[in-house]
N, C-alpha and C positions, 0 to 999 in steps of 0.2 A: 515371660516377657521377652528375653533374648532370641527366643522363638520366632514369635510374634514381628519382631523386629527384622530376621532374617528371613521369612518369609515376602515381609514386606518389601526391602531391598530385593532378594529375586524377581517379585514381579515388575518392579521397577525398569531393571537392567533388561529382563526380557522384554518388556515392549518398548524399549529401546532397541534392545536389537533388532526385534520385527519392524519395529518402523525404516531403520536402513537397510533393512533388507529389503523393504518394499520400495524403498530410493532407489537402491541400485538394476531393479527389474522393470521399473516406471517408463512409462510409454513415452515418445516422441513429442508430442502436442498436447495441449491443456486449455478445455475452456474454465474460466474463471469467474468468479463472482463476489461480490466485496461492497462492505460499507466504510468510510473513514468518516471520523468524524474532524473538524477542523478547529484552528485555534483563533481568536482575535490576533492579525497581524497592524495593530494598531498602527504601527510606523508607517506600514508599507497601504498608500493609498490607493495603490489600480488593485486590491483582492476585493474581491464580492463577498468573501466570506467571514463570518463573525466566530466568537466561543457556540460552541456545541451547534454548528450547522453540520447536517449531514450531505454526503453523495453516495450514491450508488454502483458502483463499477462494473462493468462487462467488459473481458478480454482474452485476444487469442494469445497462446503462448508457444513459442518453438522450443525446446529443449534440447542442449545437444553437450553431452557433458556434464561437467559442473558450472553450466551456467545458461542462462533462458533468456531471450527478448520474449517482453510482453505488450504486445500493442492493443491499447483499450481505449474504452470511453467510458466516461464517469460521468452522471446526470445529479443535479443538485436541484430539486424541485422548489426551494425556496433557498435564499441566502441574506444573510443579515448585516452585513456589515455597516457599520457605522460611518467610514471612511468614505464609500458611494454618495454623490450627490443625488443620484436618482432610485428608486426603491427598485432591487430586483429581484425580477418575477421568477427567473431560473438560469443553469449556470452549464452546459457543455463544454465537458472539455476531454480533447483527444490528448491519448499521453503513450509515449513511446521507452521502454525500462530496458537497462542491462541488467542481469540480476545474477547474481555469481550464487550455490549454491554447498556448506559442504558442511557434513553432518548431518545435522541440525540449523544448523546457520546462515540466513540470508545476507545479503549485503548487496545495492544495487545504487545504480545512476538512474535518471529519467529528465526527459526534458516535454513539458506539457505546455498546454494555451487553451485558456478558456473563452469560450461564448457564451457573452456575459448578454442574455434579455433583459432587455428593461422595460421602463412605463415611455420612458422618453426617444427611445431605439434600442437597436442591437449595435455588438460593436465587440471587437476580438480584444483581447489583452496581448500583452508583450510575451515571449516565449517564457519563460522560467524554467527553475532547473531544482532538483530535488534528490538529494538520498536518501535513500530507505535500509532499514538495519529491521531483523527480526528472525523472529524462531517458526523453525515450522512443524511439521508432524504425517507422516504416511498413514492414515486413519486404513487405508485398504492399497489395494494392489493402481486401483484406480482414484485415488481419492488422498485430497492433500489438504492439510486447516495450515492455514498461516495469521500467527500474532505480528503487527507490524506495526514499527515505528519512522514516521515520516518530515525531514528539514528542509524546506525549499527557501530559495534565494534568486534574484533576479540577477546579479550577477558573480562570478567564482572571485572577484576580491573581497564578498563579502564573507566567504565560507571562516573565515578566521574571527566573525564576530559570531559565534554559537551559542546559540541561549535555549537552553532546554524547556524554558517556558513558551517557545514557538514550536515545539515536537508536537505532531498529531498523529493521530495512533488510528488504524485498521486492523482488519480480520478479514482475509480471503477464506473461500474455499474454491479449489482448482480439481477439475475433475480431468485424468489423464487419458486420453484413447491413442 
């Protein structure tokens, strides 16, 4: 059994080590790809988005260091939100990430704005602004999977009202060249 068990912790620790060791020889740039899924932000009445709407992400990344700008666009093919007067059809939104890197461990800023289609028109939202916390993994020399958790807020006085029932959670994968 003790066997069994040291066995098990070695290959633990070892792909652990492979994995930073494949961070610290990771290339410059990163395209990216990603779904989040979102939460009912009941209170907040300009989101277009409801419980369990998805979006899609695509973005370039600059890496320099321990830490990356991510500039993407995320596509939301339907959105539910209850808060919208008018029903919408789908959801663009361009989003701009500081994202600090170390270990294992993400941690970043972002400030985004969606275009928001409707039945009735189109029409931009107000900027917002978002942190992001998560773990990630060097699957290869080129190739990254990231678990990720997401807080957005309209503005930084409300960052002191934190409610983990507004967290919405993603999975990249970033491929490095």
């Amino acid at each position: 059994m003790h066997t069994r068990m040291r066995l098990t912790t070695m290959i633990i620790l070892l792909g652990i080590c492979s994995c930073t060791a494949f961070a610290q020889i990771a290339k410059p740039a990163a395209l990216t790809v990603g779904v989040r899924q979102y939460t009912d932000h009941s209170a907040d009445t300009k989101s277009p988005f409801g419980e369990g709407d998805l979006s899609y992400l695509l973005a370039y990344e600059y890496h320099e260091g321990g830490a990356f700008w991510q500039l993407g666009l995320s596509y939301a093919p339907y959105a539910s939100a209850t808060s919208m007067v008018a029903v919408t059809e789908s959801v663009t939104t361009p989003q701009l990430r500081l994202v600090f890197q170390e270990s294992m461990l993400l941690l970043g800023v972002g400030v985004l704005k969606h275009y928001i289609m409707q039945i009735d028109g189109n029409k931009w939202s107000d900027l917002y602004w978002e942190i992001q916390a998560g773990l990630y993994a060097s699957v290869s020399k080129s190739l990254e999977v990231r678990g990720m958790a997401y807080y957005t807020f309209s503005d930084w006085s409300e960052i002191d009202n934190f409610d983990t029932s507004q967290l919405e959670l993603g999975v990249e994968f970033a491929y490095r060249f």
